[in-house]
C-alpha positions in Angstrom: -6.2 6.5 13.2 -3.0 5.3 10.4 -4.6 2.5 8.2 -0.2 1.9 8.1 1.3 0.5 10.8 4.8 0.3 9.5 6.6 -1.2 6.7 7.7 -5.2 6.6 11.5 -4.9 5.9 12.1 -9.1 6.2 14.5 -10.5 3.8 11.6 -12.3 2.1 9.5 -8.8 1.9 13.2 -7.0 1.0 13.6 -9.5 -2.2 10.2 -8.5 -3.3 11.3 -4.7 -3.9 13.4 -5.9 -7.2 9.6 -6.6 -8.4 8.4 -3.4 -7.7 6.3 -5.2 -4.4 6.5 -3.5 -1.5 4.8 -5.0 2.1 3.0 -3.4 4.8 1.3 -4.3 8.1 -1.7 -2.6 8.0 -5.0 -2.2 10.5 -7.1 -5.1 10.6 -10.4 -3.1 9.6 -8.9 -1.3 6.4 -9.4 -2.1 2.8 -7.9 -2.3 0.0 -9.0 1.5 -1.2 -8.4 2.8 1.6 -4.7 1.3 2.0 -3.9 2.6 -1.9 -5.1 6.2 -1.0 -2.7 6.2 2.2 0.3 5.0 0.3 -0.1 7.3 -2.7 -0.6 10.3 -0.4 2.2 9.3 2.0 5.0 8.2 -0.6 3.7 9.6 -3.7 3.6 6.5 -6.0 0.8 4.7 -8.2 -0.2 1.9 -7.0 -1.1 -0.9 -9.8 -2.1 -3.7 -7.4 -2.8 -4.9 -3.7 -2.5 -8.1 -2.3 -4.2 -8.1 1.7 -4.1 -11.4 3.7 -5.1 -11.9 7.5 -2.6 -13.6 10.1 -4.1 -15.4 12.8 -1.6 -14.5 15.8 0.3 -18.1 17.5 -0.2 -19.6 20.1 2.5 -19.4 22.8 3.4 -21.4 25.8 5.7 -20.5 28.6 6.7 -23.1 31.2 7.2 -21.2 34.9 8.0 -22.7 38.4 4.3 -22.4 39.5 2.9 -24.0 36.2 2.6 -22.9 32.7 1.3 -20.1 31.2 -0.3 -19.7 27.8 -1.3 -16.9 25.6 -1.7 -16.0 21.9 0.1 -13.3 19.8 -2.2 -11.0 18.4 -4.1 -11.5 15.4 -3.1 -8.5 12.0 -3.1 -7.9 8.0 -0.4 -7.5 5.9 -0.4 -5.6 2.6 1.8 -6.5 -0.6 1.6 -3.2 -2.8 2.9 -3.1 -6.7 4.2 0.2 -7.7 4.0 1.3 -11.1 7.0 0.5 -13.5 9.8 3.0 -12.5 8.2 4.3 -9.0 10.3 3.6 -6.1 9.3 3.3 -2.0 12.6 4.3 0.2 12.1 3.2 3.6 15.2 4.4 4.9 15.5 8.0 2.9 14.8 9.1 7.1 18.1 7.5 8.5 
């Protein structure tokens, strides 16, 4: 199993990459070692920091003829990555 899910390309994440910060959504169950191995290996970059942080998914509501329906969004964990000085992530170098 991929401890990356894909890359966060939001315009908040997007204005991080001037910084040299680049964000992930990663699997709930990895760590911070394990994220910084997968992202050196996969883009060949060092890694100077990582920030991890747990979202709790939303509640949702959806009002039908027969009644209303409710769920939640699933739960996840992001990961903001610092790249040394001078390295660079390209998500879109595949397009």
């Amino acid at each position: 199993m991929s401890i990356l899910k894909k890359p966060i390309v939001t315009e908040k994440a997007t204005s991080l990459n001037d910084k040299g910060q680049y964000s992930f959504d990663v699997a709930i169950d990895a760590n911070k070692v394990q994220i910084k191995k997968e992202i050196e290996q996969l883009y060949g970059v060092t890694i100077t920091s990582i920030s991890t942080m747990r979202t709790i998914g939303k509640v949702k509501s959806k009002f039908t003829k027969g009644g209303s329906i409710s769920g939640r969004r699933p739960h996840g964990k992001k990961a903001v990555v610092t790249v040394k000085e001078g390295d660079i992530i390209d998500f879109y170098s595949g397009l």
